[in-house]
Structure formats: C-alpha cells, structure tokens
mmCIF entry with sequence, helices, sheets and N, C-alpha, C, O atoms, coordinates in Angstrom:
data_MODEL
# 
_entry.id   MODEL 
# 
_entity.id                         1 
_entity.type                       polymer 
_entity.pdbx_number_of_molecules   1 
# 
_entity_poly.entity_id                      1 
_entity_poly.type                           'polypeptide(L)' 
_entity_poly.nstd_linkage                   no 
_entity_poly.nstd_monomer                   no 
_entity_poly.pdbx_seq_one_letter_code       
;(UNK)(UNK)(UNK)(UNK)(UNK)(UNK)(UNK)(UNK)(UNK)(UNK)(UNK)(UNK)(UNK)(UNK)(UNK)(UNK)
(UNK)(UNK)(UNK)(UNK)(UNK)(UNK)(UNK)(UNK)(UNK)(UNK)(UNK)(UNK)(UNK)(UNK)(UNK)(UNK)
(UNK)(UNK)(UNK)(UNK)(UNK)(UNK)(UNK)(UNK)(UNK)(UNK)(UNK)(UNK)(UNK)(UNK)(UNK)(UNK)
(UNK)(UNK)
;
_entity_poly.pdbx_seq_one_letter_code_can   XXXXXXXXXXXXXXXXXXXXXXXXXXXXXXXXXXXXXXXXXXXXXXXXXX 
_entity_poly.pdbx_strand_id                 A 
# 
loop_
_entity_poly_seq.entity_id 
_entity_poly_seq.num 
_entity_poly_seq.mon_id 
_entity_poly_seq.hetero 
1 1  UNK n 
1 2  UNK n 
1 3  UNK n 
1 4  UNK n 
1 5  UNK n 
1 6  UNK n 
1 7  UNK n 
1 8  UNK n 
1 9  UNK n 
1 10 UNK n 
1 11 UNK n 
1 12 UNK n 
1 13 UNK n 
1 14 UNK n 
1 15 UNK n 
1 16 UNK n 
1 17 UNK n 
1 18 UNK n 
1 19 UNK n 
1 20 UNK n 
1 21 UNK n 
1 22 UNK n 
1 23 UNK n 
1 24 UNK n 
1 25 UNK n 
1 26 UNK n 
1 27 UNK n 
1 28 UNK n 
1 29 UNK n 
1 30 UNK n 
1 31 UNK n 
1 32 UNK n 
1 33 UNK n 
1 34 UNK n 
1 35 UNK n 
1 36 UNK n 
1 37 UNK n 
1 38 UNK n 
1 39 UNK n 
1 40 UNK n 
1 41 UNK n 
1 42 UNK n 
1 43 UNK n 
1 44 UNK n 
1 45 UNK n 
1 46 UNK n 
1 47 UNK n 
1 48 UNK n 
1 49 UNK n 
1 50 UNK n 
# 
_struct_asym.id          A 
_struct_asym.entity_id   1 
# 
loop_
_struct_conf.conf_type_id 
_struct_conf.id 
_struct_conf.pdbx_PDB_helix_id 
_struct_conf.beg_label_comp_id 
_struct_conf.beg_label_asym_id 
_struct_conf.beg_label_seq_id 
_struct_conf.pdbx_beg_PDB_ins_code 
_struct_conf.end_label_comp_id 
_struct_conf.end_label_asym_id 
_struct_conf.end_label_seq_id 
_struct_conf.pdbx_end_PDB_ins_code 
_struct_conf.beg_auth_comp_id 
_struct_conf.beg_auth_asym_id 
_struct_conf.beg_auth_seq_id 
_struct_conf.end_auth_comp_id 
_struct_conf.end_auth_asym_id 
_struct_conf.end_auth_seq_id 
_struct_conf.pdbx_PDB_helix_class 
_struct_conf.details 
_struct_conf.pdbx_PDB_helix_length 
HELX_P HELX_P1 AA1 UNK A 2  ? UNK A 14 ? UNK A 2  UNK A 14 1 ? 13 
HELX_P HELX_P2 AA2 UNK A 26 ? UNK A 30 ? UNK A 26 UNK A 30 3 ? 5  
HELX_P HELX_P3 AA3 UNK A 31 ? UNK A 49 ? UNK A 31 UNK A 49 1 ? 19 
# 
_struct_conf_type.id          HELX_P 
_struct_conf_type.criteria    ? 
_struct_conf_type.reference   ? 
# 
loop_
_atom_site.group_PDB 
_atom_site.id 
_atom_site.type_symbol 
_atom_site.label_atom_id 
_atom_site.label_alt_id 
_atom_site.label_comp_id 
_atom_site.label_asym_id 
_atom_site.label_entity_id 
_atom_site.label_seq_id 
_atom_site.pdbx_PDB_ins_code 
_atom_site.Cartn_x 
_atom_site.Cartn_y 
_atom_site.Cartn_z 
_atom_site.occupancy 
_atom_site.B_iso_or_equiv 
_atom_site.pdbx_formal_charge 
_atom_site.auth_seq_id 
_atom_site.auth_comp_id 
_atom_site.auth_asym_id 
_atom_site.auth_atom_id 
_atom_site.pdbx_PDB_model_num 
ATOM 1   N N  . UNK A 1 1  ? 20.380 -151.440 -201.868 1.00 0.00 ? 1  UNK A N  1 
ATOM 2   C CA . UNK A 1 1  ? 19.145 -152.032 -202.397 1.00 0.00 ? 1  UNK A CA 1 
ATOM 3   C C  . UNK A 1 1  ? 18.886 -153.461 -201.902 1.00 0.00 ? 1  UNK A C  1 
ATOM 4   O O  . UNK A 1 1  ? 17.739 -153.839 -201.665 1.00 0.00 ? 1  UNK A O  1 
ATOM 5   N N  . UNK A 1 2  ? 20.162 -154.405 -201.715 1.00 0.00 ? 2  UNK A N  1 
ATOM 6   C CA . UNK A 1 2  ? 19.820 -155.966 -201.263 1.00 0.00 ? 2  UNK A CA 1 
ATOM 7   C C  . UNK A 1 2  ? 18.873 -155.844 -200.004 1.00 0.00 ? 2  UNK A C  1 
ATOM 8   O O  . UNK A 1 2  ? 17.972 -156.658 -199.801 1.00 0.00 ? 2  UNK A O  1 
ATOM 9   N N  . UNK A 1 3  ? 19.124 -154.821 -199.209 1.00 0.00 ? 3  UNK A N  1 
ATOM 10  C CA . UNK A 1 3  ? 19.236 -154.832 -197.820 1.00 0.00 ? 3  UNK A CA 1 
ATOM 11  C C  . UNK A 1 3  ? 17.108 -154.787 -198.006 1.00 0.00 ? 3  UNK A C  1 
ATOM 12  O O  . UNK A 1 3  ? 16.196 -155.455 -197.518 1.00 0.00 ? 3  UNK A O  1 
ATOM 13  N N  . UNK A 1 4  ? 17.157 -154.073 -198.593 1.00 0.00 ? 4  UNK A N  1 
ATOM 14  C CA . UNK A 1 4  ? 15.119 -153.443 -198.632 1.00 0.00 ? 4  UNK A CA 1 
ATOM 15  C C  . UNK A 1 4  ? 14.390 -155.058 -199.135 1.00 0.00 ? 4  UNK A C  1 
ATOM 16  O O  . UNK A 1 4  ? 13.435 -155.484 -198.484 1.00 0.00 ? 4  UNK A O  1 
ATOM 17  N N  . UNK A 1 5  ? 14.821 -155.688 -200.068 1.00 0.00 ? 5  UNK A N  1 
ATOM 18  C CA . UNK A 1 5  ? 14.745 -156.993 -200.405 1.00 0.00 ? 5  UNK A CA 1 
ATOM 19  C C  . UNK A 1 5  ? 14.868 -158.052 -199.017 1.00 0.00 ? 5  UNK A C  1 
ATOM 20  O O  . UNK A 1 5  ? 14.016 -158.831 -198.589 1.00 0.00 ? 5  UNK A O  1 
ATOM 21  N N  . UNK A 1 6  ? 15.638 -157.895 -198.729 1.00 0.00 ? 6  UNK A N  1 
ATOM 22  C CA . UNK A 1 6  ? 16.209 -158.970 -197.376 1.00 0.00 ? 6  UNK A CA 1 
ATOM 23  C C  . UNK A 1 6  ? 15.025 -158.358 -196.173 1.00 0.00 ? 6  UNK A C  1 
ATOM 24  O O  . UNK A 1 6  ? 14.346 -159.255 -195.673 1.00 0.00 ? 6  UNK A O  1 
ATOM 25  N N  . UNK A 1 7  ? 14.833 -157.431 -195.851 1.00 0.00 ? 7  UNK A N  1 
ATOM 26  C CA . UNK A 1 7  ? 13.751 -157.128 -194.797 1.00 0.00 ? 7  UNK A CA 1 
ATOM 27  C C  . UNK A 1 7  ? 12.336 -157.492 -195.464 1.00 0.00 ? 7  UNK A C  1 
ATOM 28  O O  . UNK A 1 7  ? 11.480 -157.926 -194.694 1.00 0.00 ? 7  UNK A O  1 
ATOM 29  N N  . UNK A 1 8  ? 12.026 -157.366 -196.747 1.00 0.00 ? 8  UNK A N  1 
ATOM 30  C CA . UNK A 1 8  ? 10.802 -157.481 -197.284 1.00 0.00 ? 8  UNK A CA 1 
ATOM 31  C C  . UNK A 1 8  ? 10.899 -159.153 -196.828 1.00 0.00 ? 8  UNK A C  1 
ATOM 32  O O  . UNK A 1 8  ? 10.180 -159.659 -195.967 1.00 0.00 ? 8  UNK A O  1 
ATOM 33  N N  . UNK A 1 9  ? 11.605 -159.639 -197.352 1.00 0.00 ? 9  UNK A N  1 
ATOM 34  C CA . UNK A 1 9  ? 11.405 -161.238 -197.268 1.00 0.00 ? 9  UNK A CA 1 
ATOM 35  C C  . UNK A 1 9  ? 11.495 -161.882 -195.436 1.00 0.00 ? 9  UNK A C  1 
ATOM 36  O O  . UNK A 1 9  ? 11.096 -162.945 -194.961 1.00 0.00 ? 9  UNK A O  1 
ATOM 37  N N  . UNK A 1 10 ? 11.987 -161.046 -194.978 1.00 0.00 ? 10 UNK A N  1 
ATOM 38  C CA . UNK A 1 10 ? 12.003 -161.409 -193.615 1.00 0.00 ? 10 UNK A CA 1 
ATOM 39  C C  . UNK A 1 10 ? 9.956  -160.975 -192.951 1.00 0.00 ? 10 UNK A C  1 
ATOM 40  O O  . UNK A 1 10 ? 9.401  -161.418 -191.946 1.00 0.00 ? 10 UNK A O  1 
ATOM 41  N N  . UNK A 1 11 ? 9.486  -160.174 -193.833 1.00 0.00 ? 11 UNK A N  1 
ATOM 42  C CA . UNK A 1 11 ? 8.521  -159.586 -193.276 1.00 0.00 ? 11 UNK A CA 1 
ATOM 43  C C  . UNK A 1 11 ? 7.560  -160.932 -193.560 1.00 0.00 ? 11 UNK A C  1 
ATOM 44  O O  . UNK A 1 11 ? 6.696  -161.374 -192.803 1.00 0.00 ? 11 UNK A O  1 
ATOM 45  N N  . UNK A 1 12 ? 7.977  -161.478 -194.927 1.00 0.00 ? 12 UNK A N  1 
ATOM 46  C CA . UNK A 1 12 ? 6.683  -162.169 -195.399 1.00 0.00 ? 12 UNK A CA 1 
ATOM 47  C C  . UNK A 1 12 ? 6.997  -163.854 -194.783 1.00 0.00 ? 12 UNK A C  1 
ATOM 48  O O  . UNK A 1 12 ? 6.159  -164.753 -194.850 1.00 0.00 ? 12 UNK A O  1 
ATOM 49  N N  . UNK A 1 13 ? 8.152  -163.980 -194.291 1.00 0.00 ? 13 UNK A N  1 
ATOM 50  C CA . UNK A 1 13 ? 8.454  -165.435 -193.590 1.00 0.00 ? 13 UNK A CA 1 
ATOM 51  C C  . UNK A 1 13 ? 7.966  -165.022 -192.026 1.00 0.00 ? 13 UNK A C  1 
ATOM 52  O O  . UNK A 1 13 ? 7.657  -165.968 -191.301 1.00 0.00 ? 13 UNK A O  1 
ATOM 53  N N  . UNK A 1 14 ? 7.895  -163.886 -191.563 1.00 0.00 ? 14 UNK A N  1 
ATOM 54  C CA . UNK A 1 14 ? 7.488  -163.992 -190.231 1.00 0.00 ? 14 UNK A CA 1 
ATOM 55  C C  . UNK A 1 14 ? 5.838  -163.792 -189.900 1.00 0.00 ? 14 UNK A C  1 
ATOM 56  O O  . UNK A 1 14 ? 5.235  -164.071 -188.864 1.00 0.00 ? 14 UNK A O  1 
ATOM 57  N N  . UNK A 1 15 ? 5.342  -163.217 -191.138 1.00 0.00 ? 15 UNK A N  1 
ATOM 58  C CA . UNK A 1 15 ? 4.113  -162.936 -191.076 1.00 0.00 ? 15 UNK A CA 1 
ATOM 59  C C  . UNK A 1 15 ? 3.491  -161.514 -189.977 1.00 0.00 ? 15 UNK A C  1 
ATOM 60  O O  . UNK A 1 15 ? 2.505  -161.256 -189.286 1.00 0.00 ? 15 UNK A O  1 
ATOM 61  N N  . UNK A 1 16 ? 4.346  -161.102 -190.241 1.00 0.00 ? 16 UNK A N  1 
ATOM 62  C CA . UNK A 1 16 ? 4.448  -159.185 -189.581 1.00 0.00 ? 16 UNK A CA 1 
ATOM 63  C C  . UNK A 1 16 ? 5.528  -158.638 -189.889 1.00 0.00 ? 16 UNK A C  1 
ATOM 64  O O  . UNK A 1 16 ? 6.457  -159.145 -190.518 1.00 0.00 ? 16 UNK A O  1 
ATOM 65  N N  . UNK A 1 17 ? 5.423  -157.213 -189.308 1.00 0.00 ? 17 UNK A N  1 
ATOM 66  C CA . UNK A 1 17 ? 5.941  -156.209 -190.238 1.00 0.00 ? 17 UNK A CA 1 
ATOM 67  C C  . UNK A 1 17 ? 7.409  -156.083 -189.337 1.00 0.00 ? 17 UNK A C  1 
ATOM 68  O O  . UNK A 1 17 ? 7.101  -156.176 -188.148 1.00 0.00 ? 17 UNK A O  1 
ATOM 69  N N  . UNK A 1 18 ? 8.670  -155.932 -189.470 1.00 0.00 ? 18 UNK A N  1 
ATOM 70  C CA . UNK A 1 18 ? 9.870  -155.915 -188.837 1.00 0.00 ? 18 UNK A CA 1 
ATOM 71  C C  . UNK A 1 18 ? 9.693  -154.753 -188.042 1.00 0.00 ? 18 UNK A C  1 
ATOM 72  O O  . UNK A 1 18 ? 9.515  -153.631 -188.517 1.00 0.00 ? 18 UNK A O  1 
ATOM 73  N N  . UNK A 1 19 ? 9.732  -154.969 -187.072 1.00 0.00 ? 19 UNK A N  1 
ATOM 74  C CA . UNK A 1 19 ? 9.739  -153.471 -185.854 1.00 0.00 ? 19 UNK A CA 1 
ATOM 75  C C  . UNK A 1 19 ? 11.376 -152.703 -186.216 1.00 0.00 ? 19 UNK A C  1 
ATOM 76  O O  . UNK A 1 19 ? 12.260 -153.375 -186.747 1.00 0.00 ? 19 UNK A O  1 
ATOM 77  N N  . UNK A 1 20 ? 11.549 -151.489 -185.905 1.00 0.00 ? 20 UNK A N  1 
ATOM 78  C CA . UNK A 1 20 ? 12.715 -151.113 -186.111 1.00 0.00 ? 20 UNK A CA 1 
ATOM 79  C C  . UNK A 1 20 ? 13.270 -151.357 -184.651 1.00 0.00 ? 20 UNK A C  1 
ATOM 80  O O  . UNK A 1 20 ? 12.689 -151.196 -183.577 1.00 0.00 ? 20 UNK A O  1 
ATOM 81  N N  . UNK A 1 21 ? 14.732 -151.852 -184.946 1.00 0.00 ? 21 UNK A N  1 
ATOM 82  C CA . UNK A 1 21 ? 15.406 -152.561 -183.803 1.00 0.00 ? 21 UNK A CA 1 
ATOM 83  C C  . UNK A 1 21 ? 16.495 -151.008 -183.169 1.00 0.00 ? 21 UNK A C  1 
ATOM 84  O O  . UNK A 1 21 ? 17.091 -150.116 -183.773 1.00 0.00 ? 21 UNK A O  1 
ATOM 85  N N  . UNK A 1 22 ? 16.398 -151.182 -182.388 1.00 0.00 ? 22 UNK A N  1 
ATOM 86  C CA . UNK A 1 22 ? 17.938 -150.164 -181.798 1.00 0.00 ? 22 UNK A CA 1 
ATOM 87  C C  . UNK A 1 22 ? 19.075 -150.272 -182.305 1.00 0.00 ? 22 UNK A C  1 
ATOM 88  O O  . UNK A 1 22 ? 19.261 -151.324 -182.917 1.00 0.00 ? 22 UNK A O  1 
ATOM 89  N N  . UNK A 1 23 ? 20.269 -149.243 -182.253 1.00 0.00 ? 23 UNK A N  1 
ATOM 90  C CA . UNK A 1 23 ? 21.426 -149.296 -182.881 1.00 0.00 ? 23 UNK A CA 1 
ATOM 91  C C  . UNK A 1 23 ? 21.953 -150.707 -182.092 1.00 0.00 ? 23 UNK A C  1 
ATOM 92  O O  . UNK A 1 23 ? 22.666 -151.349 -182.863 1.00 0.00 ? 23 UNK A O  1 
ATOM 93  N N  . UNK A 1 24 ? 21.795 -151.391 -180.723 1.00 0.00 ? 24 UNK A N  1 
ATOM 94  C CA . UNK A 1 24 ? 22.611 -151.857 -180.129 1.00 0.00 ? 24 UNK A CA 1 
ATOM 95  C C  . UNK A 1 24 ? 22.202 -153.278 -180.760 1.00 0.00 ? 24 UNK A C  1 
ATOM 96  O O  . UNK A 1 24 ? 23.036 -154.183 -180.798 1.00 0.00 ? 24 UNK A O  1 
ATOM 97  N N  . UNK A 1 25 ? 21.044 -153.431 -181.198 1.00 0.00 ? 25 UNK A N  1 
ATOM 98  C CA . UNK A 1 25 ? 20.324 -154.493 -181.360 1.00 0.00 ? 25 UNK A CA 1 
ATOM 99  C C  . UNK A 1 25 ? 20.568 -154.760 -183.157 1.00 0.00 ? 25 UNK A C  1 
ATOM 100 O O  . UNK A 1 25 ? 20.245 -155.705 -183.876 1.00 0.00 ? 25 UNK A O  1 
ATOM 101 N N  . UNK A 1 26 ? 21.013 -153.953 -183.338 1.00 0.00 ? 26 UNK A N  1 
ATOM 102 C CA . UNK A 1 26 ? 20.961 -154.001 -184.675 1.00 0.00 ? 26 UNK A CA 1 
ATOM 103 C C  . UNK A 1 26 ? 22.136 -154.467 -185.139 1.00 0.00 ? 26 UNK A C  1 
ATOM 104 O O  . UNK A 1 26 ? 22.050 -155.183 -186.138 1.00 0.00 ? 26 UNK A O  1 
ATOM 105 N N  . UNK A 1 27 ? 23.309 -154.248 -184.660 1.00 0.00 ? 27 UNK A N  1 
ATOM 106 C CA . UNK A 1 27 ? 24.323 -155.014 -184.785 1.00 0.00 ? 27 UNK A CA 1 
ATOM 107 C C  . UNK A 1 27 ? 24.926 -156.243 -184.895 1.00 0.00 ? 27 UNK A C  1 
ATOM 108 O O  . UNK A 1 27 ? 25.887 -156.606 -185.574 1.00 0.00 ? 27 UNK A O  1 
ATOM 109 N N  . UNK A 1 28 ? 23.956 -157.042 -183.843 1.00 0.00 ? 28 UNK A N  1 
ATOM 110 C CA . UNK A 1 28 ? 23.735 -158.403 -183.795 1.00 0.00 ? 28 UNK A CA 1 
ATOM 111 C C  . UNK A 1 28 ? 22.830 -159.039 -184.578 1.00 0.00 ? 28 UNK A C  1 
ATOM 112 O O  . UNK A 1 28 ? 23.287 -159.471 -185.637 1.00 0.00 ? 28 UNK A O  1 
ATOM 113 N N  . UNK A 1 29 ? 21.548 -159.245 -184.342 1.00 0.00 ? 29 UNK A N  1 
ATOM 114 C CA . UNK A 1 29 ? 20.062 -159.533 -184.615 1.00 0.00 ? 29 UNK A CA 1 
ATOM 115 C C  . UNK A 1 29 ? 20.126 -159.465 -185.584 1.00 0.00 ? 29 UNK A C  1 
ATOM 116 O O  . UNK A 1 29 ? 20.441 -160.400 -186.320 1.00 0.00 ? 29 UNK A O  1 
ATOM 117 N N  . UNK A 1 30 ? 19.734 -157.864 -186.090 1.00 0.00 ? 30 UNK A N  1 
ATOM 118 C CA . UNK A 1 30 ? 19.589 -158.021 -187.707 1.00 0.00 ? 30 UNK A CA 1 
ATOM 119 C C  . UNK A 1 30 ? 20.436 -158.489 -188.976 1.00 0.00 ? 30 UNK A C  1 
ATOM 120 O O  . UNK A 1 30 ? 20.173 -158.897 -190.107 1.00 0.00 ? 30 UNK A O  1 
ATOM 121 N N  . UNK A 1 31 ? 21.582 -158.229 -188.228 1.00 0.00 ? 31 UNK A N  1 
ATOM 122 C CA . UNK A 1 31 ? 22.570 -158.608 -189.147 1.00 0.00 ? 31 UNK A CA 1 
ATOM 123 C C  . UNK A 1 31 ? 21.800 -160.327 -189.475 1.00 0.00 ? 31 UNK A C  1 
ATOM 124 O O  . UNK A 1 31 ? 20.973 -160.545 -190.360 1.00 0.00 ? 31 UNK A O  1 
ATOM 125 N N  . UNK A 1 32 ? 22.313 -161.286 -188.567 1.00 0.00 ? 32 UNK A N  1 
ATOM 126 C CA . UNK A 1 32 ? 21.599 -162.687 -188.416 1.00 0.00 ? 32 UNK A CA 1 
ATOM 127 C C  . UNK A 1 32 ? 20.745 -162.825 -189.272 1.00 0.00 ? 32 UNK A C  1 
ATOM 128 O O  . UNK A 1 32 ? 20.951 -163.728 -190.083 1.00 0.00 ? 32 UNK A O  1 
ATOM 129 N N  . UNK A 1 33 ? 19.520 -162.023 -189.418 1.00 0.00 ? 33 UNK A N  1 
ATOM 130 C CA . UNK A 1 33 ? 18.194 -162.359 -189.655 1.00 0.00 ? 33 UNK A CA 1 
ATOM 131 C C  . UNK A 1 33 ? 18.752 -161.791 -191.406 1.00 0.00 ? 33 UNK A C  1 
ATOM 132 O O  . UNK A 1 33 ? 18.224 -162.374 -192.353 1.00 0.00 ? 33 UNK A O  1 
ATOM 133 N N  . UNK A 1 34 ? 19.245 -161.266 -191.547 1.00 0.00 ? 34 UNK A N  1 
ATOM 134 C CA . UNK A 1 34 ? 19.702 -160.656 -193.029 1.00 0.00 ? 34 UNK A CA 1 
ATOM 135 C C  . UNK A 1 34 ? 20.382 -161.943 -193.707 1.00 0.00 ? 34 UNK A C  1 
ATOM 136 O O  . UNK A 1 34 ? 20.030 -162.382 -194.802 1.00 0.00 ? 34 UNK A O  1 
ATOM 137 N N  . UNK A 1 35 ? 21.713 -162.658 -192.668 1.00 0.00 ? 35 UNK A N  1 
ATOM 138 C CA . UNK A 1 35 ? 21.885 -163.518 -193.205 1.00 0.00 ? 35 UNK A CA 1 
ATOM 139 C C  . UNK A 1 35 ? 21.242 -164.706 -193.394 1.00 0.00 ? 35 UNK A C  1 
ATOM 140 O O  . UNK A 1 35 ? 21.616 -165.504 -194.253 1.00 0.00 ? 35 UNK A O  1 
ATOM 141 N N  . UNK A 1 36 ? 20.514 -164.859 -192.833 1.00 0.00 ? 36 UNK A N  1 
ATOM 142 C CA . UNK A 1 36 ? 19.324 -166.292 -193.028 1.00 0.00 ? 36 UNK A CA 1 
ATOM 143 C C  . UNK A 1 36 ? 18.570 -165.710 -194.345 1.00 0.00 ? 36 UNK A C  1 
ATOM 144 O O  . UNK A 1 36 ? 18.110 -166.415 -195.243 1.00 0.00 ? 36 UNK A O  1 
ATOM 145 N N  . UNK A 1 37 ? 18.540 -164.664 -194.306 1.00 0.00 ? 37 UNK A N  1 
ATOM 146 C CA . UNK A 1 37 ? 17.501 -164.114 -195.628 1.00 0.00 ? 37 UNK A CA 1 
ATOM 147 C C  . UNK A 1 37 ? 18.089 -164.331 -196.991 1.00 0.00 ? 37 UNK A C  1 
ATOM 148 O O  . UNK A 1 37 ? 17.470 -164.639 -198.009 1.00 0.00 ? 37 UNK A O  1 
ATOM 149 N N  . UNK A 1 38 ? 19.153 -164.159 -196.880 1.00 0.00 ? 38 UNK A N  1 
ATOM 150 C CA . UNK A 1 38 ? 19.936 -163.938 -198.210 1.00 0.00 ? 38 UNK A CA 1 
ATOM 151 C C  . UNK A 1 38 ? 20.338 -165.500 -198.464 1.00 0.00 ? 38 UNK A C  1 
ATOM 152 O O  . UNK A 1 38 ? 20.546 -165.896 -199.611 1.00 0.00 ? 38 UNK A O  1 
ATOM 153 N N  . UNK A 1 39 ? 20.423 -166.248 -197.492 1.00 0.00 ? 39 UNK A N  1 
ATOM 154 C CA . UNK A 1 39 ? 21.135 -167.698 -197.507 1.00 0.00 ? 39 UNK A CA 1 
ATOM 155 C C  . UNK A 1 39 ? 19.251 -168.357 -198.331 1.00 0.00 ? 39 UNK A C  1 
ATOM 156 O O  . UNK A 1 39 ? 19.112 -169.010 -199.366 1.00 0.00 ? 39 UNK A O  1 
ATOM 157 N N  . UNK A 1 40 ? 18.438 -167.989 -197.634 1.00 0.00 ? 40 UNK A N  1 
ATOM 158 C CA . UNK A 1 40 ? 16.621 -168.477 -198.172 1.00 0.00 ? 40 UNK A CA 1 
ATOM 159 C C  . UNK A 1 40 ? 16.915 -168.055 -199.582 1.00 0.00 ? 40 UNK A C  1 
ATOM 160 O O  . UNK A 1 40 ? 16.715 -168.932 -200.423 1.00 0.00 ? 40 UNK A O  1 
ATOM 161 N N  . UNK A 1 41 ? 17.187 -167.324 -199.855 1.00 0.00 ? 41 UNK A N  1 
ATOM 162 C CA . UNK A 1 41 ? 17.196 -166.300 -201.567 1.00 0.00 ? 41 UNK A CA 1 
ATOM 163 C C  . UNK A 1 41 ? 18.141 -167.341 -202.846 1.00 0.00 ? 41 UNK A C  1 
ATOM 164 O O  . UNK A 1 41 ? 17.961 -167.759 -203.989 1.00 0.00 ? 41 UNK A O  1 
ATOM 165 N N  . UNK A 1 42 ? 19.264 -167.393 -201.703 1.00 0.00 ? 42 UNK A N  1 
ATOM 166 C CA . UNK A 1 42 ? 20.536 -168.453 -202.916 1.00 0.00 ? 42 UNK A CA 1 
ATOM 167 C C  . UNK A 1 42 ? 19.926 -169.686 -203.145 1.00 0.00 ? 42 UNK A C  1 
ATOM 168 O O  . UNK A 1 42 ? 20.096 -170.344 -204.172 1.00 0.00 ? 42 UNK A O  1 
ATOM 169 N N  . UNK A 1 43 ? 18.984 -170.120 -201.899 1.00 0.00 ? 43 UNK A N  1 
ATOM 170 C CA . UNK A 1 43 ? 18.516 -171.971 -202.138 1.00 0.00 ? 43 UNK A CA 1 
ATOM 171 C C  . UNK A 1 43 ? 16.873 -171.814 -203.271 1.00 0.00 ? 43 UNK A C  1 
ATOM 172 O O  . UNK A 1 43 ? 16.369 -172.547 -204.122 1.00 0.00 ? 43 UNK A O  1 
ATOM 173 N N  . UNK A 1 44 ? 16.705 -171.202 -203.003 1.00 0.00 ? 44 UNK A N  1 
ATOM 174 C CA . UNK A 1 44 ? 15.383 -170.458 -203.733 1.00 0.00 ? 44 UNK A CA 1 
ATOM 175 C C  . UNK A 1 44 ? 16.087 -170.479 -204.920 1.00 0.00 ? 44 UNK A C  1 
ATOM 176 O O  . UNK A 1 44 ? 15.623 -171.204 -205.800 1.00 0.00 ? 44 UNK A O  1 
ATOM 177 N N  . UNK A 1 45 ? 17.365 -169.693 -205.220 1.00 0.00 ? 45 UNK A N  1 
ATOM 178 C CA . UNK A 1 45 ? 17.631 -169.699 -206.789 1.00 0.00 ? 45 UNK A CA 1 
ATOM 179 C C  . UNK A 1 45 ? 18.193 -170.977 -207.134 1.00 0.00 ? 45 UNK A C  1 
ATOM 180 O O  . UNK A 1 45 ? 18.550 -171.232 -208.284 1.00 0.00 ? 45 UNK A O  1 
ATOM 181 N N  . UNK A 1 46 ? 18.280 -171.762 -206.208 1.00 0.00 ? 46 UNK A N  1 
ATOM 182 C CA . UNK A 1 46 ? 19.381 -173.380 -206.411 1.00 0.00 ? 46 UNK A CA 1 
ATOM 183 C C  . UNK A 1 46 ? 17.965 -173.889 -207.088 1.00 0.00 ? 46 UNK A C  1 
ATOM 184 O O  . UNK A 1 46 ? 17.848 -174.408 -208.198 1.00 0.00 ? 46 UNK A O  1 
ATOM 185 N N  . UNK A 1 47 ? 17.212 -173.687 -206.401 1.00 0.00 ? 47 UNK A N  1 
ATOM 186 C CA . UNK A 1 47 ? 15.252 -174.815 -206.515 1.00 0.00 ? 47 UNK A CA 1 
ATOM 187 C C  . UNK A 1 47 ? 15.025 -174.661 -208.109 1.00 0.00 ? 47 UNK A C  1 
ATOM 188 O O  . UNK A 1 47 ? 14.755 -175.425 -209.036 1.00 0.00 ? 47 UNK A O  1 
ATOM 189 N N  . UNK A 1 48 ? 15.306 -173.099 -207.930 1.00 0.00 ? 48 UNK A N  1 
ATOM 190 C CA . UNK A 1 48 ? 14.906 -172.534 -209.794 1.00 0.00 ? 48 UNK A CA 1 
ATOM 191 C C  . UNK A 1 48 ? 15.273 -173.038 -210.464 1.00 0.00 ? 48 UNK A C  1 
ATOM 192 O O  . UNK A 1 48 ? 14.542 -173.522 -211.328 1.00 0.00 ? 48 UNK A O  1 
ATOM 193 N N  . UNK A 1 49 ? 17.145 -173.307 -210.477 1.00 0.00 ? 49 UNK A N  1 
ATOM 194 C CA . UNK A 1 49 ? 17.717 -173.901 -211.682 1.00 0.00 ? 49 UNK A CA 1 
ATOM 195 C C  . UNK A 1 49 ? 17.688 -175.280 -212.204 1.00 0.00 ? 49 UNK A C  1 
ATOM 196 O O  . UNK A 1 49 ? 18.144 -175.644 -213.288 1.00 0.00 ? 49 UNK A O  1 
ATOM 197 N N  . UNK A 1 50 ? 16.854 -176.314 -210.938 1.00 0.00 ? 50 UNK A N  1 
ATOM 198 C CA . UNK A 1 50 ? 16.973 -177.498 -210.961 1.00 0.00 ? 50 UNK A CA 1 
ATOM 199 C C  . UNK A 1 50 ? 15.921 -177.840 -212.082 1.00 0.00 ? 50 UNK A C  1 
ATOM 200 O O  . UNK A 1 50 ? 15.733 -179.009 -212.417 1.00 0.00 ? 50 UNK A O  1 
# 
C-alpha cells in the first residue's frame, strides 16, 4: 500500500503522470524517486507537528 501513496505523490510533485519504467530501470530510478518520496512525507509530518 506505501508504494501506491509514494507514486501518487511523485505524480503530483512532477506535474504528470509516472510512465511505467522497465524492469531494468526500475531497479535503480524508481527505487530513488520512492525514496525522495517517502523522505518529502516524514518532513511533511515533522512541519505538522511543529
């Protein structure tokens, strides 16, 4: 379930829709772009609690 969350938010910071990447590409890339997503999500909840 994190994972559908983490692409949604990648969709709405890039301002288009995530193309589906290849297995080879996907290994690298998305992984990356998942972790920048989830790292945006924790500072987002840091902003909240302040």
């Amino acid at each position: 379930m994190p994972a559908v969350g983490s692409v949604r938010r990648v969709r709405s910071l890039r301002g288009q829709p995530v193309r589906r990447v290849p297995d080879s590409e996907r290994a690298g890339g998305l992984e990356q772009r998942l972790q920048g997503a989830e790292v945006e999500r924790l500072r987002r909840e840091e902003e909240g609690r302040l």
